[in-house]
C-alpha positions as CSV (number, residue, x, y, z in Angstrom):
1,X,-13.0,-13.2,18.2
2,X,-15.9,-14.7,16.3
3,X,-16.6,-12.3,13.2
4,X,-19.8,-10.2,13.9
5,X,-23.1,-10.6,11.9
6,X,-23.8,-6.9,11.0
7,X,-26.4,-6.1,8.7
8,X,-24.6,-3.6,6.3
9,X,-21.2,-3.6,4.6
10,X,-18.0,-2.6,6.1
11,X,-14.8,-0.8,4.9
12,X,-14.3,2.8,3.8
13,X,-11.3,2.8,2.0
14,X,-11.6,1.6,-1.6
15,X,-9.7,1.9,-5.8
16,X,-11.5,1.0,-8.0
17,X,-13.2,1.5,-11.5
18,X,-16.6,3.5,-12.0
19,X,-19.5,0.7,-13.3
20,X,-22.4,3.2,-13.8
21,X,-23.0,6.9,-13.0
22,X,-26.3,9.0,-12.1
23,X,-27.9,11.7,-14.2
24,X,-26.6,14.5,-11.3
25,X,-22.6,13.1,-11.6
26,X,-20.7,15.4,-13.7
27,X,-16.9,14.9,-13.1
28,X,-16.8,11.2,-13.9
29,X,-17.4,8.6,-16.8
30,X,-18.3,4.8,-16.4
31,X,-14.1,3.5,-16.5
32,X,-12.4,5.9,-14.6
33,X,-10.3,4.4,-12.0
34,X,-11.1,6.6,-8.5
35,X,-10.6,6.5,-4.9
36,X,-13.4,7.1,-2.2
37,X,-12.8,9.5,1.0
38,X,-13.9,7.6,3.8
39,X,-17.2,10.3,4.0
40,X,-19.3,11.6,1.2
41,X,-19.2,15.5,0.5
42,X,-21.1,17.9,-1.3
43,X,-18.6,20.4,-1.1
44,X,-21.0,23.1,-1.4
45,X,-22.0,23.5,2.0
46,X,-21.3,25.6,5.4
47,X,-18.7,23.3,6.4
48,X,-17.3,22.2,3.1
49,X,-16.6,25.6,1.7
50,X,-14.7,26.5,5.4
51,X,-12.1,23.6,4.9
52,X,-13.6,21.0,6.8
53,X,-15.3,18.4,4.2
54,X,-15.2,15.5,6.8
55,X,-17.9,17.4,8.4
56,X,-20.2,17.7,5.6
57,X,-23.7,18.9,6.6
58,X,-25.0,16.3,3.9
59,X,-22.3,13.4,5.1
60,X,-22.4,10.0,5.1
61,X,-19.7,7.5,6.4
62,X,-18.8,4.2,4.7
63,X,-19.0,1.2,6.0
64,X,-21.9,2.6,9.0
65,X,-25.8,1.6,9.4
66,X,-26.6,4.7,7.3
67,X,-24.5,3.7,4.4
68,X,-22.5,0.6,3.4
69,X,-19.6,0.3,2.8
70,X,-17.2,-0.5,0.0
71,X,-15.5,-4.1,1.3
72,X,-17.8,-5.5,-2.1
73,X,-17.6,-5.8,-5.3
74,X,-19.4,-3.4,-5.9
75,X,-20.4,0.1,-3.8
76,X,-22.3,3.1,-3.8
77,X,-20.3,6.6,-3.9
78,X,-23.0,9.4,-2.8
79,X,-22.3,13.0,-3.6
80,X,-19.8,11.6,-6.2
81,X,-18.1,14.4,-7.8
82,X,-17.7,15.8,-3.9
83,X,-16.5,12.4,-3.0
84,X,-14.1,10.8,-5.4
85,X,-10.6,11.7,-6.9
86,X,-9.4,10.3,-10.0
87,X,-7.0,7.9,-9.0
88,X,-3.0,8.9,-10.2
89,X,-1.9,6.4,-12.8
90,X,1.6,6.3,-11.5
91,X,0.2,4.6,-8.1
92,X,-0.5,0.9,-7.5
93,X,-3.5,0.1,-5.6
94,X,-1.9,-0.7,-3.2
95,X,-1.0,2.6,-1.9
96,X,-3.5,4.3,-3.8
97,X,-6.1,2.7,-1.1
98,X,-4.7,4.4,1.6
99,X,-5.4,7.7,0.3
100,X,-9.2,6.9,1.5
101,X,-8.5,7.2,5.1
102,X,-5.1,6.0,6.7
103,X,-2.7,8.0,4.9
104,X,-4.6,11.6,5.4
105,X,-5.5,10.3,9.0
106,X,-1.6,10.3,10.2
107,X,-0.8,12.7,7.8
108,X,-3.3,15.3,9.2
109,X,-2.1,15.1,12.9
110,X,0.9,15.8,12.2
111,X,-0.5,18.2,9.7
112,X,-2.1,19.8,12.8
113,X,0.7,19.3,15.1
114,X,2.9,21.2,13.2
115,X,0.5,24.2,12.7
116,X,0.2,24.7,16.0
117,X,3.6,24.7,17.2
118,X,5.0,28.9,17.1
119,X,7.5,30.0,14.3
120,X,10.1,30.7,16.7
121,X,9.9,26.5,17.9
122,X,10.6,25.3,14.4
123,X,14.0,27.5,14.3
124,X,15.3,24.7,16.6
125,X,15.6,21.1,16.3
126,X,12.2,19.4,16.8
127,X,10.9,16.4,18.7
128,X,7.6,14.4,18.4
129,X,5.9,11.4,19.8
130,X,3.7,9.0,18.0
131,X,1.3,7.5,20.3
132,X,0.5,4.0,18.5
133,X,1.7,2.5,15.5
134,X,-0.5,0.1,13.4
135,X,-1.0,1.4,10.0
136,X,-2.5,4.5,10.8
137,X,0.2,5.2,13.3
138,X,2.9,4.3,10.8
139,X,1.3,7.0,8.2
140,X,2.1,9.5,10.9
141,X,5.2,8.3,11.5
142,X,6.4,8.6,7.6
143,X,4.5,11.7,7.8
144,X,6.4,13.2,11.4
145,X,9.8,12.3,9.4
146,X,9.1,15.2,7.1
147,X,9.1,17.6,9.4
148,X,10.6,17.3,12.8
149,X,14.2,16.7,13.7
150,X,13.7,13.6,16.5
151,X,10.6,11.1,16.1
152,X,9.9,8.7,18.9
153,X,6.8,5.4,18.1
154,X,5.6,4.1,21.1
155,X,3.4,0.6,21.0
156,X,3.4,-2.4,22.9
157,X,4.2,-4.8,19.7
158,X,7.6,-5.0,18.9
159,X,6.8,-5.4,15.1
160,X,5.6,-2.5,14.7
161,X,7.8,-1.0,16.5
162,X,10.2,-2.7,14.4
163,X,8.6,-1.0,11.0
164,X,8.4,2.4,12.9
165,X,12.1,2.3,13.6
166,X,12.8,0.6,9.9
167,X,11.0,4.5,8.8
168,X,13.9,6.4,11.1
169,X,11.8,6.6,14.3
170,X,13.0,6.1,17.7
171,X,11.3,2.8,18.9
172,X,10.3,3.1,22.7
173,X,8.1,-0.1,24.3
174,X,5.2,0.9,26.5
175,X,5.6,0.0,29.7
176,X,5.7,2.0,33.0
177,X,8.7,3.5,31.8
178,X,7.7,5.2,28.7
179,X,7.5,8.2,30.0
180,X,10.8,8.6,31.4
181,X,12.2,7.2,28.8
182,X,11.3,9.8,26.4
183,X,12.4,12.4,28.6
184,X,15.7,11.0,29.1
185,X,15.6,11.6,25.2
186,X,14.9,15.0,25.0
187,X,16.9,17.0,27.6
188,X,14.1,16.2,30.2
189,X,11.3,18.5,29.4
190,X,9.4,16.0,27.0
191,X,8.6,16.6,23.2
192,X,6.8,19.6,21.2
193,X,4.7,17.9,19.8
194,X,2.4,14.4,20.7
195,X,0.7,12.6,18.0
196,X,-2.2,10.1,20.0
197,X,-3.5,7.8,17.5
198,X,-5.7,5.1,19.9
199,X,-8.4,6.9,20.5
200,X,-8.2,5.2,24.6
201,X,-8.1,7.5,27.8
202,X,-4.6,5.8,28.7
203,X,-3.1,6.9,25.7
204,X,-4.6,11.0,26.2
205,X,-3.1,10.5,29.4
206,X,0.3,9.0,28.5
207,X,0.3,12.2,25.8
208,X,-0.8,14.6,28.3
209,X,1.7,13.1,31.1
210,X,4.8,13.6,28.8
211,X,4.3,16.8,26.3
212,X,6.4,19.3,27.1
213,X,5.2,22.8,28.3
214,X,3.8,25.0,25.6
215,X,3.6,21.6,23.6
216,X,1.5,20.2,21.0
217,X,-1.2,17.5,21.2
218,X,-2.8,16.4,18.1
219,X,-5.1,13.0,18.1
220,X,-6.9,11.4,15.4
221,X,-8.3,8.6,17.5
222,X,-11.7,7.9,17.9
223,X,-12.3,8.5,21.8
224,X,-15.3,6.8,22.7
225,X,-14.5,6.7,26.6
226,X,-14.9,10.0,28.5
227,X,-11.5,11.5,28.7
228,X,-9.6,12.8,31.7
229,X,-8.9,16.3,31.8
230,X,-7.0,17.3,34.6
231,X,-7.2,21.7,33.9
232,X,-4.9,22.8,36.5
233,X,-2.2,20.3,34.6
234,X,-3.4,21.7,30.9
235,X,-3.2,25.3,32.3
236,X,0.2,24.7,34.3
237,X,1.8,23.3,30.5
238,X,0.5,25.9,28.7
239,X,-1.0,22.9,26.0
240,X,-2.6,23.1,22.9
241,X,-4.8,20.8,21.8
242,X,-6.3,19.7,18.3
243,X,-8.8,16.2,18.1
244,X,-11.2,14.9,15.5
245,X,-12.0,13.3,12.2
246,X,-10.0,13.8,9.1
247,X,-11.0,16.4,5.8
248,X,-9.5,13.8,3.9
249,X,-10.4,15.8,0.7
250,X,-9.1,19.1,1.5
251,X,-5.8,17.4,2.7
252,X,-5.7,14.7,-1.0
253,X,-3.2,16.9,-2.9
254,X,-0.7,16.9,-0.3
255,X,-0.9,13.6,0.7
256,X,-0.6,12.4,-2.4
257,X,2.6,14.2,-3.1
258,X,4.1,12.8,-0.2
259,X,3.0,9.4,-1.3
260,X,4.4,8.8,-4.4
261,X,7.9,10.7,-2.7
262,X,7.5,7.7,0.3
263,X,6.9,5.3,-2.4
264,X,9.6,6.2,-5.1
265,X,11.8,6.0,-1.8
266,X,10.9,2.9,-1.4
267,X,9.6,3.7,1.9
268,X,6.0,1.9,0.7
269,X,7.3,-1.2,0.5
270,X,5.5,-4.1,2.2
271,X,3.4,-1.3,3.9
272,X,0.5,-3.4,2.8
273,X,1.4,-6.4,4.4
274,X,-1.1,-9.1,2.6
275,X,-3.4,-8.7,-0.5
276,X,-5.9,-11.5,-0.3
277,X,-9.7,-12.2,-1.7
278,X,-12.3,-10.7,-0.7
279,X,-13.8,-14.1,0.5
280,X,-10.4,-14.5,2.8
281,X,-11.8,-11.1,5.1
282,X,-13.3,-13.1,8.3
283,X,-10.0,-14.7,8.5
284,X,-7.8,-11.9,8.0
285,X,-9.9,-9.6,9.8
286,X,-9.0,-11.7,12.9
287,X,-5.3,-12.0,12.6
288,X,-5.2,-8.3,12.3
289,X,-7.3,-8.9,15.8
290,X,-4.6,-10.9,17.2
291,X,-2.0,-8.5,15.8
292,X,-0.3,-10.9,14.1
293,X,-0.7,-9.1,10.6
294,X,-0.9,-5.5,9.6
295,X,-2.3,-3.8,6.8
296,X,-4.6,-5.8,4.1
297,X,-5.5,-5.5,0.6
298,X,-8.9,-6.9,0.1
299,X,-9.7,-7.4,-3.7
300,X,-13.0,-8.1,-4.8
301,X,-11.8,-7.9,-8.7
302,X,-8.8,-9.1,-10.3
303,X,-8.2,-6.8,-12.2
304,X,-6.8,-4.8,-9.5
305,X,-2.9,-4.5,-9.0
């Protein structure tokens, strides 16, 4: 597709170094290597102090009309000492980048997945679904690994599926069989827990259609398409549901934890697929289009490893 002509930067994930700091920043020094959440935060305010920082009554989002993003060389981190981390030395850019959004973003449905399911559920061997796997699919399925027994990935490109099964998932094509097929894999009654990543009513549906009853499901897409909601089915299943943005901040310790355990697994490796110039962007932006390519690095520096 031709590239679009917006009039303000894109990207919200970024690691870099700090270049100048205002009078009101406390935490941080001009040098420090940081990452970004993908939203500003005060921490301070209703919202914030309650755990959920992504909805920050004094939010902006990256890479939006109301405040560009960081795909530059350089950006503009408001609410800094709410919004940054000091980046871990032991982590390449590489991974460190995904920390903004991706990683939290997969990690967190699970996150929330997991949470909801009853105490007397996890005594038992555990199944879960993940509903799309490009990178942010592929997060949750590293991140589903660490926690329940049986992990299915369900996409309609074989290389990811191929990944997803490289990380111990089940790969299962969609097609009009998906849905029997995972039932056929869990003693009929479908999984605990379904992880819906697109953000598209036909994958709510697909979640809704195959989550067993008194199941989980937990999606981090962006659903900009009215959504289906069929209540005699939710009320004969017994479902619980969880959607919406990311705290990526109140979520950062744990994720990186389980980071640098995925990466001195090697589990990281070739996550990030290419790490190109800046300048390359239009062209990579389109093969990622096409799905021919998965997760990029885009460096604006050097510098950066």
């Amino acid at each position: 597709m031709p590239f679009p002509a917006w009039d303000f930067i894109v990207g919200h994930e970024v690691v870099g170094f700090v270049h100048e700091v205002g009078p009101d920043v406390k935490k941080f020094k001009v040098g420090d290597r940081v990452v970004s959440a993908f939203v500003s935060s005060c921490r301070e305010c209703f919202f914030c102090v309650r755990g959920l920082t992504c909805r920050c009554e004094n939010s902006l989002t990256f890479g939006t009309p109301g405040l560009d993003g960081t795909q530059a060389e350089y950006a503009r981190i408001p609410l800094a000492d709410g919004t940054l981390f000091p980046a871990p030395a032991d982590l390449k850019d590489q991974h460190l980048v995904l920390l903004g959004d991706i990683f939290p973003t997969g990690y967190s449905t699970v996150w929330h997945a997991w949470k909801f399911l009853p105490e007397e559920v996890k005594q038992f061997p555990t199944s879960a679904v993940v509903l799309g796997c490009g990178p942010v699919g592929l997060c949750g399925v590293l991140s589903a690994k660490q926690k329940f027994t049986k992990v299915f990935a369900v996409d309609s490109v074989q290389a990811r599926l191929d990944q997803a099964a490289r990380y111990g998932a089940i790969p299962i094509l969609l097609n009009a069989n998906t849905a029997a097929a995972i039932r056929a894999q869990t003693d009929g009654r479908g999984p605990d827990a379904v992880m819906e990543i697109v953000g598209a009513p036909d994958a709510f549906d697909l979640a809704l259609d195959i989550v067993r009853v008194g199941g989980v499901i937990a999606s981090c897409g962006l659903h900009t398409s009215t959504l289906h909601m069929p209540g005699l089915k939710l009320y004969q299943k017994n479902v619980a549901l969880k959607f919406g943005r990311t705290s990526v901040i109140d979520l950062y310790d744990e994720c990186v934890e389980l980071l640098r355990k995925l990466v001195k697994e090697g589990k990281m490796d070739g996550f990030v697929e290419a790490s190109v110039r800046l300048s390359n962007a239009p062209e990579y932006y389109d093969l990622f289009d096409k799905r021919e390519i998965g997760k990029t690095l885009f460096q604006a520096v050097s510098s950066l490893n």
